[in-house]
RODO-2510 file (C-alpha; in nm, 4 decimals, decimal comma):
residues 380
     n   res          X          Y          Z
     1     x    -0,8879     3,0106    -0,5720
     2     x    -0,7904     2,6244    -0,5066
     3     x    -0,5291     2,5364    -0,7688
     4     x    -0,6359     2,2591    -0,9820
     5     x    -0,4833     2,0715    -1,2825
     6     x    -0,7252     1,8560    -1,5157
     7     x    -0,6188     1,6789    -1,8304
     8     x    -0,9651     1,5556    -1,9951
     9     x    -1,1013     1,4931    -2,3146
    10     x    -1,2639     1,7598    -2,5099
    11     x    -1,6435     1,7688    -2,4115
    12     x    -1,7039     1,7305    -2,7197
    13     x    -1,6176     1,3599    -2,6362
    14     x    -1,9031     1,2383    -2,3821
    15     x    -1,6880     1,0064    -2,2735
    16     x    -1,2929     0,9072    -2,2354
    17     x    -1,1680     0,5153    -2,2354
    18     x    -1,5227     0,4403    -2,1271
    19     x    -1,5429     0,6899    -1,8334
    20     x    -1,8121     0,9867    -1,8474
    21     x    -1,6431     1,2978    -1,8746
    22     x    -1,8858     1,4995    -1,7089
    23     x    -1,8524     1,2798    -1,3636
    24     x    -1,5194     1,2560    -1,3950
    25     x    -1,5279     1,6658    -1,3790
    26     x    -1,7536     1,6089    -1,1022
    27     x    -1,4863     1,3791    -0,9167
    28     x    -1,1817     1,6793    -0,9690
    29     x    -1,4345     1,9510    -0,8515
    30     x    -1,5280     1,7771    -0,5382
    31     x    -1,1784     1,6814    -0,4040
    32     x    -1,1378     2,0705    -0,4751
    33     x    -1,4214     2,1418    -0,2124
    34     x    -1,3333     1,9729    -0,0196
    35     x    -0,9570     2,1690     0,0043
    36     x    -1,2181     2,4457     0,0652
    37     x    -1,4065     2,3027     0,2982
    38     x    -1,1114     2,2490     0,5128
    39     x    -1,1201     1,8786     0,4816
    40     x    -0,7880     1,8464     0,3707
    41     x    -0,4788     2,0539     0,3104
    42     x    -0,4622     1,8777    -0,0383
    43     x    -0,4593     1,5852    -0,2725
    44     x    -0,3858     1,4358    -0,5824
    45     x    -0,5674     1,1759    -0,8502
    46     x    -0,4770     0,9795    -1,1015
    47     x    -0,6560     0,7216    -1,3217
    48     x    -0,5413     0,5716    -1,5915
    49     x    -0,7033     0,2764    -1,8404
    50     x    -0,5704     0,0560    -2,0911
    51     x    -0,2463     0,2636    -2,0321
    52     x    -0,3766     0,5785    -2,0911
    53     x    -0,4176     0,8786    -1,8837
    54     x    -0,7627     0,9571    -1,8180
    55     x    -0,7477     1,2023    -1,5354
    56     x    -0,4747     1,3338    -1,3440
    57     x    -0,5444     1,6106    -1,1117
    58     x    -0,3579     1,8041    -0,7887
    59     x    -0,5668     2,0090    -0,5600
    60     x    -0,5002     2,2112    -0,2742
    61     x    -0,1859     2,2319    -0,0641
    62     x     0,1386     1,9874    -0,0352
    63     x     0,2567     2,1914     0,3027
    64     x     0,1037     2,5037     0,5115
    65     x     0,4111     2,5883     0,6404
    66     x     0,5481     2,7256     0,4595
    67     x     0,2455     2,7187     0,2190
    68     x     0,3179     2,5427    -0,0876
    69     x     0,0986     2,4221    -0,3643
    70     x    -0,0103     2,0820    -0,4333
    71     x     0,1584     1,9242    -0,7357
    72     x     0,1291     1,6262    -0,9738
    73     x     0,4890     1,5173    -0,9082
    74     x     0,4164     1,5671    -0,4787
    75     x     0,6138     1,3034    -0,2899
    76     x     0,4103     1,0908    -0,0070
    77     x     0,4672     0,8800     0,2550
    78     x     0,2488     0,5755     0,1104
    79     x     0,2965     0,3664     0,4324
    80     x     0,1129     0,0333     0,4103
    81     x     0,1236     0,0717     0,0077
    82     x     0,4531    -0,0773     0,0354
    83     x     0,3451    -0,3969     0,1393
    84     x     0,2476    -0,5106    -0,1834
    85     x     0,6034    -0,3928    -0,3362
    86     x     0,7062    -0,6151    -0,0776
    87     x     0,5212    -0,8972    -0,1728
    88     x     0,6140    -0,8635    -0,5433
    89     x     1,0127    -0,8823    -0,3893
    90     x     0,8925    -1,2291    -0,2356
    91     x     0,7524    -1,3164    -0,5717
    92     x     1,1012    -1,2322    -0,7803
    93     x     1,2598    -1,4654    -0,5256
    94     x     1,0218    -1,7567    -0,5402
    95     x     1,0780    -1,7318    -0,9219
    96     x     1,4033    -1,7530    -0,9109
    97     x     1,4116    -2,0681    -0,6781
    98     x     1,5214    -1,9059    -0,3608
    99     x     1,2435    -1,9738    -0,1628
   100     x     0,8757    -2,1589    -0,1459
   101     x     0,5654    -1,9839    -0,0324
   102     x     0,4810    -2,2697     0,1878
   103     x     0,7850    -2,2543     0,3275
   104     x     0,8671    -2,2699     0,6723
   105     x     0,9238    -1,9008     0,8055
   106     x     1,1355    -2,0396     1,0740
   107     x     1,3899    -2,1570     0,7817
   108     x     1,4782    -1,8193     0,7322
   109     x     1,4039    -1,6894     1,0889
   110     x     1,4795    -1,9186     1,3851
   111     x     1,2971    -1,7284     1,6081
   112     x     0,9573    -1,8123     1,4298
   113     x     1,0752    -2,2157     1,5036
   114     x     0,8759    -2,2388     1,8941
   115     x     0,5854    -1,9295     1,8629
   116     x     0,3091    -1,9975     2,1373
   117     x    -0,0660    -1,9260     2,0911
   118     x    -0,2860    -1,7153     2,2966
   119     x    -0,5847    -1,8840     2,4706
   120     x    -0,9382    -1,7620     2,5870
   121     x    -0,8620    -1,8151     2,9293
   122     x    -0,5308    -1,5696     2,9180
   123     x    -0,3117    -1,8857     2,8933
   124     x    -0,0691    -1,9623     2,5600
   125     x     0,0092    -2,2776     2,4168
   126     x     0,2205    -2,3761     2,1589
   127     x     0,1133    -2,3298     1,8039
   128     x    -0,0561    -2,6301     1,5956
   129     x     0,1715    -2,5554     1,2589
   130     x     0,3893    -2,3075     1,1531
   131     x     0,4149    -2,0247     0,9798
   132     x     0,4471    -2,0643     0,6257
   133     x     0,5299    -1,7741     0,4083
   134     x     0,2137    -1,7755     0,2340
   135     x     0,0850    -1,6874     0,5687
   136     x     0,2750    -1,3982     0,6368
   137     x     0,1462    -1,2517     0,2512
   138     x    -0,2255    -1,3092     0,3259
   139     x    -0,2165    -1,1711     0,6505
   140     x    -0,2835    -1,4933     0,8413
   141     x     0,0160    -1,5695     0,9979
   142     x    -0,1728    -1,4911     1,3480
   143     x     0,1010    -1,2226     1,4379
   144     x    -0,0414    -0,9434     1,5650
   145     x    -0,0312    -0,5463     1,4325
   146     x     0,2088    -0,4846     1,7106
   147     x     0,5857    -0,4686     1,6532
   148     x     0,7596    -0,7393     1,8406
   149     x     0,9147    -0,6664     2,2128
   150     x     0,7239    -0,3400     2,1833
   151     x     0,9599    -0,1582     1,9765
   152     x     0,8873     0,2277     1,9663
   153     x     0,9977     0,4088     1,6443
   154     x     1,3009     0,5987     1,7508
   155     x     1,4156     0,2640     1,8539
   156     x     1,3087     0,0791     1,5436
   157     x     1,4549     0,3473     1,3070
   158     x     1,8066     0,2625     1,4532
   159     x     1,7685    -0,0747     1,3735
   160     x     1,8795    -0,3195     1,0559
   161     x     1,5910    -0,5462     0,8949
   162     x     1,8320    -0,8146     1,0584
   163     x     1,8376    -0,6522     1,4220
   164     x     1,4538    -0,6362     1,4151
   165     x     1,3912    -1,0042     1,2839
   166     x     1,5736    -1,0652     1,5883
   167     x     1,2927    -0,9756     1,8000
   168     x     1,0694    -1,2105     1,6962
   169     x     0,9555    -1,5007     1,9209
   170     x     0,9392    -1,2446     2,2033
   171     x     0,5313    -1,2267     2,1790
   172     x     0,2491    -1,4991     2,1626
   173     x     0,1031    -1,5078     1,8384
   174     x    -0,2839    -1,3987     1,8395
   175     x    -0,4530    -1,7001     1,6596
   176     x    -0,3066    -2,0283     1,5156
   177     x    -0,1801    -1,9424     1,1653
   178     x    -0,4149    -2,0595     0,8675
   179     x    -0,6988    -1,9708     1,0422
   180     x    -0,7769    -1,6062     1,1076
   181     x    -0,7029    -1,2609     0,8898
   182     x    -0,5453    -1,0137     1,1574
   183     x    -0,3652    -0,7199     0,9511
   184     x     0,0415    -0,7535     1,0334
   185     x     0,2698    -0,5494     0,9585
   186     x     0,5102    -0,7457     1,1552
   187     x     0,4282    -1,0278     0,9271
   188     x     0,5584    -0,8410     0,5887
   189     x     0,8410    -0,7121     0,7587
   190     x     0,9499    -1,0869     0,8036
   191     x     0,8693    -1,1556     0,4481
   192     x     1,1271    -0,8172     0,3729
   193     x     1,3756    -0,9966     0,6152
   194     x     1,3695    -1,3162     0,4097
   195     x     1,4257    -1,1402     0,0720
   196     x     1,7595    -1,0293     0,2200
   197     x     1,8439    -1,3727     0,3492
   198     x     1,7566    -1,5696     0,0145
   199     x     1,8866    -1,2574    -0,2064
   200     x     2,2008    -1,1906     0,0201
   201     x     2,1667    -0,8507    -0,0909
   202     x     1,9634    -0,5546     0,1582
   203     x     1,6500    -0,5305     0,0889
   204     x     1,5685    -0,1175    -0,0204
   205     x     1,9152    -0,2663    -0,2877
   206     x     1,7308    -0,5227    -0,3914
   207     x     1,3988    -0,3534    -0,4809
   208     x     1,5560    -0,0396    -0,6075
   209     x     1,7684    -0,2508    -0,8984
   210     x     1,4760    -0,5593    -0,9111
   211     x     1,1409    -0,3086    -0,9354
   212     x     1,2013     0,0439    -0,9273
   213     x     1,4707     0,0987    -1,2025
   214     x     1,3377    -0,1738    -1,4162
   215     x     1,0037     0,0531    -1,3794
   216     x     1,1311     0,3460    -1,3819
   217     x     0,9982     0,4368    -1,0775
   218     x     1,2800     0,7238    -1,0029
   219     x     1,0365     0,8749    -0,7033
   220     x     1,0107     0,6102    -0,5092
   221     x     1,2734     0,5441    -0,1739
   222     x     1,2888     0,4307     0,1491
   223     x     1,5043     0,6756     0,2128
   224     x     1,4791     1,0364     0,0782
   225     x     1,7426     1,2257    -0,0424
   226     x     1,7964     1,5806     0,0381
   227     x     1,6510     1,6794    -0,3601
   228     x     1,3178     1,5162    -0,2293
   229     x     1,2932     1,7549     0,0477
   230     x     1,0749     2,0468    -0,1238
   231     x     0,8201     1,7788    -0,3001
   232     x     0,7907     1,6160    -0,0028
   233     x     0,3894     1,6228     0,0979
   234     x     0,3257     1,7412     0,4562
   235     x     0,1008     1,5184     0,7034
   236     x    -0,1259     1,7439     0,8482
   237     x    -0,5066     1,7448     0,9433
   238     x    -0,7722     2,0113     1,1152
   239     x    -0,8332     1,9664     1,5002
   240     x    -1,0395     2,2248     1,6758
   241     x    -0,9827     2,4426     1,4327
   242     x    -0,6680     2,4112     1,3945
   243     x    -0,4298     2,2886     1,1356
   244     x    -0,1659     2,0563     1,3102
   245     x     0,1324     1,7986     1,1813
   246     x     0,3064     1,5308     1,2412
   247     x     0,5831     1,6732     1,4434
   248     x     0,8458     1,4315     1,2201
   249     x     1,1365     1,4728     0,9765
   250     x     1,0426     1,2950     0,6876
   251     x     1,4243     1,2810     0,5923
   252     x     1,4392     1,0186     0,9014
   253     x     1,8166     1,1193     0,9620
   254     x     1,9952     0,8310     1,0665
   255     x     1,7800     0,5864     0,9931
   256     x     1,8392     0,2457     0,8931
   257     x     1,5048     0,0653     0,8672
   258     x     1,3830    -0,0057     0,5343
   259     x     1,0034    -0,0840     0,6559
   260     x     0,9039    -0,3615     0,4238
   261     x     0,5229    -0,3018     0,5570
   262     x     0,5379     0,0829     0,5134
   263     x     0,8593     0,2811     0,4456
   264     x     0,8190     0,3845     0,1298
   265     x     0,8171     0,7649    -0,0530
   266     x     0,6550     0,7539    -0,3255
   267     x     0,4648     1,0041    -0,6211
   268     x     0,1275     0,8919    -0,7881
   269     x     0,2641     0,8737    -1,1726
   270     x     0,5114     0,6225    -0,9721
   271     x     0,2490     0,3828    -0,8178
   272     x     0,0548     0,3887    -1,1512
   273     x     0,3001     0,2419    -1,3153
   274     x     0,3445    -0,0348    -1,0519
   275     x    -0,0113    -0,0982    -1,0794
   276     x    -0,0106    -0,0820    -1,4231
   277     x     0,2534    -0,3674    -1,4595
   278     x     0,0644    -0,5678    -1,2317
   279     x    -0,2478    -0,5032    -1,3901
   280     x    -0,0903    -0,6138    -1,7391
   281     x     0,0831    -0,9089    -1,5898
   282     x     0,4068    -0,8324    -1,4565
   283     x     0,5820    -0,6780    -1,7418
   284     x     0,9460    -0,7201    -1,7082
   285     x     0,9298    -0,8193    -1,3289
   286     x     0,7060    -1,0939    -1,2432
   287     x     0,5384    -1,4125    -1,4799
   288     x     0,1852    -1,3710    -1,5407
   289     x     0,0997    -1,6516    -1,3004
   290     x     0,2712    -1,4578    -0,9979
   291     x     0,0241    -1,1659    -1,0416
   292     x    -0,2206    -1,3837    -1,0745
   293     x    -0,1948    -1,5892    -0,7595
   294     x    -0,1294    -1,2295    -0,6008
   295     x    -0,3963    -1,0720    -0,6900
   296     x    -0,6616    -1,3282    -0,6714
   297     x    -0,8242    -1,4657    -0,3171
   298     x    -0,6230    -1,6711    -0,1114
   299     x    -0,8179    -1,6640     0,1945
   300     x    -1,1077    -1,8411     0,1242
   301     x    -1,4196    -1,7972     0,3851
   302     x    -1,1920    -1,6186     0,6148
   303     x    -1,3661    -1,2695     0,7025
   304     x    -1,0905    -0,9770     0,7307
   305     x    -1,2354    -0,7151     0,9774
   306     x    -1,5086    -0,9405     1,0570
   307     x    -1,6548    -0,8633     0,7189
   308     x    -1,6764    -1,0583     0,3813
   309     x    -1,5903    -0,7731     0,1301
   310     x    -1,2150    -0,7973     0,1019
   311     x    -0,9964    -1,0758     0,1436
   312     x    -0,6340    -1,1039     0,0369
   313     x    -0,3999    -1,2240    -0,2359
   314     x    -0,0328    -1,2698    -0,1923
   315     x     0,0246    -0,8888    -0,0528
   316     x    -0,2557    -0,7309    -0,2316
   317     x    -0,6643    -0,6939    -0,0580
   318     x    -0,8521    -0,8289    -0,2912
   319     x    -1,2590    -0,7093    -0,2985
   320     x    -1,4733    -1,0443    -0,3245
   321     x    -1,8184    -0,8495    -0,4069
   322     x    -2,0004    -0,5118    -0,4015
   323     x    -2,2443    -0,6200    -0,1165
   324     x    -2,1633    -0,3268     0,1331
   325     x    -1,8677    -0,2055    -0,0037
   326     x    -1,8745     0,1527     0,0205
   327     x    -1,6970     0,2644    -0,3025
   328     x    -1,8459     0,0893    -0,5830
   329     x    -1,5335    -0,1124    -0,6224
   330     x    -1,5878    -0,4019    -0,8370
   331     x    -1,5409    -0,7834    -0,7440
   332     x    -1,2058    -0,8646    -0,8245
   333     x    -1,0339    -0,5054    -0,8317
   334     x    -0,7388    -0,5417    -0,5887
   335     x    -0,5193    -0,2919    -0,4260
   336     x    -0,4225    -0,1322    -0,0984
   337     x    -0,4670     0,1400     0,1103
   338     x    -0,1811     0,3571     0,3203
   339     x    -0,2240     0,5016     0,6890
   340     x    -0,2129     0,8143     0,5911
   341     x    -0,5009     0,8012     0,3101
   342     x    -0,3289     0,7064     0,0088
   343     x    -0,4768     0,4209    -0,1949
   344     x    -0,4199     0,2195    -0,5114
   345     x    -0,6170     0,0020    -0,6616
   346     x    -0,6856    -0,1750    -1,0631
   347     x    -0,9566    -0,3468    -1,2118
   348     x    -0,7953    -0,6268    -1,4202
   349     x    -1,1291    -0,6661    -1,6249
   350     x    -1,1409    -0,3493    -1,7399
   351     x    -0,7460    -0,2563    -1,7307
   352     x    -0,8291     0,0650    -1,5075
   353     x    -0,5814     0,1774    -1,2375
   354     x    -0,6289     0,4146    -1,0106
   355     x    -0,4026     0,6349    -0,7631
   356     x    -0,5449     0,9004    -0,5088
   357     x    -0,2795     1,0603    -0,2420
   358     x    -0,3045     1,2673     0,0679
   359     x    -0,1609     1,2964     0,4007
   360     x    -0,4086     1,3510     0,6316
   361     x    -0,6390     1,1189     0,8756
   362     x    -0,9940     1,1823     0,7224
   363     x    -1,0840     0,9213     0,5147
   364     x    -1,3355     1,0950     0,3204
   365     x    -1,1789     1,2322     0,0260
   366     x    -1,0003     0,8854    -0,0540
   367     x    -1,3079     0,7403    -0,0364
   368     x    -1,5515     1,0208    -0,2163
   369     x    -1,2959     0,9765    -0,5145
   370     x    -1,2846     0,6011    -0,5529
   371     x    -1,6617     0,6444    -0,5275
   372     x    -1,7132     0,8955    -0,8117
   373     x    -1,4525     0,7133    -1,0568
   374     x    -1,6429     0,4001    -1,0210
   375     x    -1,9633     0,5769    -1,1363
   376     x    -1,7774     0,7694    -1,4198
   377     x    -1,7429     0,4506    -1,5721
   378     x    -1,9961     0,3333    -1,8490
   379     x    -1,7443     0,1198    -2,0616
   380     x    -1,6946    -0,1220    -2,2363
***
């Protein structure tokens, strides 16, 4: 039998905080069939509203081998989640005076002071304005997904926040900052670089004592200590057949690199409640007006992925309407998806966050569950 842990209202209760109970039963028993059908190893859900826990279920399998079960308190690689931690860092900093958003990025990072743009014709010249960063937050910086110089990851792992801003300049940006959304990693790793200039303090230090103890977020690292090792969620998908892995150590011996655009461990009760403070206005971290400029467009007209659903805030995507959106996510929910199929995302309007973690390729799940807890909910 799939294992499978539900916390619901009585059904005596048609519905809970304005979701149907019956399709949110629906939503737990499908992310268990699909652990049957082979579709993933396992996953976990969570959704909260108003603060409260409507639904928090674990399904399947947190490793094959050795086999073990999947858990509410599973640890996962959240990758590109962390960029909006990141962005809250930048916010903390711009509150406190230390920098501007429309600052200058080559202020902080030299290298960013002569950056050449690409051309149709295969030529580069040199960029219009620079990069501000504001651009670097929504995304529009022009810097491409690419780290710079090429950097592999045994080589990047090595390497300080300090030694990899140092790479920058090396490669032509992609389009003249201000005027295209290309997704950049790069980009919110120089953001995390500037927090340790302006701060003076390294970055996973300042984040640890600035977001994660003041939210008691105690499951959420760069880097994972040895205690993390047997909650630690394997990345695995089904290929011919066959299960396979990510051939990694997800201890990262050695490592140095505190990836600002996707380094972070991290447990779904843990996320919620940095959701949850955004969501409610930045509780003890940020001023309301920080989360609100975050997660509300700044983009404009731009199209990200040469479509008009999503734009960005400061760090966060930010859905602009419903017209093709494949979810059901509402216009003005904002959140953000990881590489490995994690994704957060809130509703301000209705106060509902939700979590949904897995480590595998196939989209599906994620997006089945987002779908189904959108139509679970009735209101008010």
């Amino acid at each position: 039998m799939i294992p499978a842990v539900l916390l619901l209202a009585s059904s005596q209760n048609p519905t809970v905080q304005g979701f149907q109970v019956y399709r949110l039963e629906s939503a737990t028993s499908r992310m268990s069939q699909f652990v049957r059908d082979q579709e993933v190893a396992g996953v976990v859900g969570l959704v909260q509203r108003n603060g409260i826990e409507v639904s928090f279920t674990a399904h399947g399998y947190a490793s094959l081998d050795p086999k073990k079960l999947m858990k509410k308190d599973s640890i996962f690689q959240i990758m590109s989640m962390t960029k909006p931690v990141t962005a809250v860092a930048v916010m903390i900093c711009a509150e406190r005076g230390l920098l501007n958003l429309d600052d200058p990025v080559s202020r902080y990072l030299p290298s960013f002071g002569k950056l050449n743009v690409k051309q149709v014709d295969g030529t580069t010249k040199p960029a219009n304005r620079a990069i501000t960063i504001r651009h670097l937050l929504t995304h529009t910086s022009g810097l491409s997904s690419s780290d710079p110089g090429g950097l592999d990851d045994d080589t990047k792992s090595k390497m300080t926040l300090a030694d990899y801003a140092s790479r920058y300049g090396s490669d032509s940006l992609e389009s003249e900052p201000g005027t295209q959304i290309r997704y950049s990693g790069p980009g919110i790793t120089a953001a995390g670089r500037i927090v340790e200039i302006v701060s003076k303090r390294k970055f996973d230090d300042f984040l640890q004592a600035e977001v994660f103890e003041r939210l008691k977020m105690s499951d959420t690292v760069f880097f994972a200590p040895e205690s993390f090792r047997s909650r630690i969620a394997q990345m695995t998908w089904l290929e011919e057949g066959k299960w396979r892995s990510i051939d990694v150590d997800p201890m990262r011996p050695g490592s140095k690199f505190a990836n600002p655009a996707g380094g972070l461990y991290s447990t779904a009760s843990d996320m919620a409640k940095f959701m949850t403070c955004i969501v409610n206005g930045g509780a003890n971290i940020l001023s309301k007006r920080s989360v609100h400029a975050m997660t509300t467009l700044q983009t404009g007209d731009l199209l990200s992925d040469g479509n008009d659903i999503q734009g960005y805030g400061l760090g966060f995507s930010v859905i602009r309407h419903t017209a093709g959106s494949p979810t059901l996510r509402p216009a003005g929910s904002f959140g953000h998806t990881g590489a490995f199929n994690t994704e957060m995302w809130a509703d301000p309007k209705t106060k509902t966050v939700v979590v949904f973690m897995s480590q595998t390729w196939n989209e599906r799940p994620r997006k089945t569950f987002t779908t189904m807890i959108n139509a679970a909910f009735v209101g008010p």
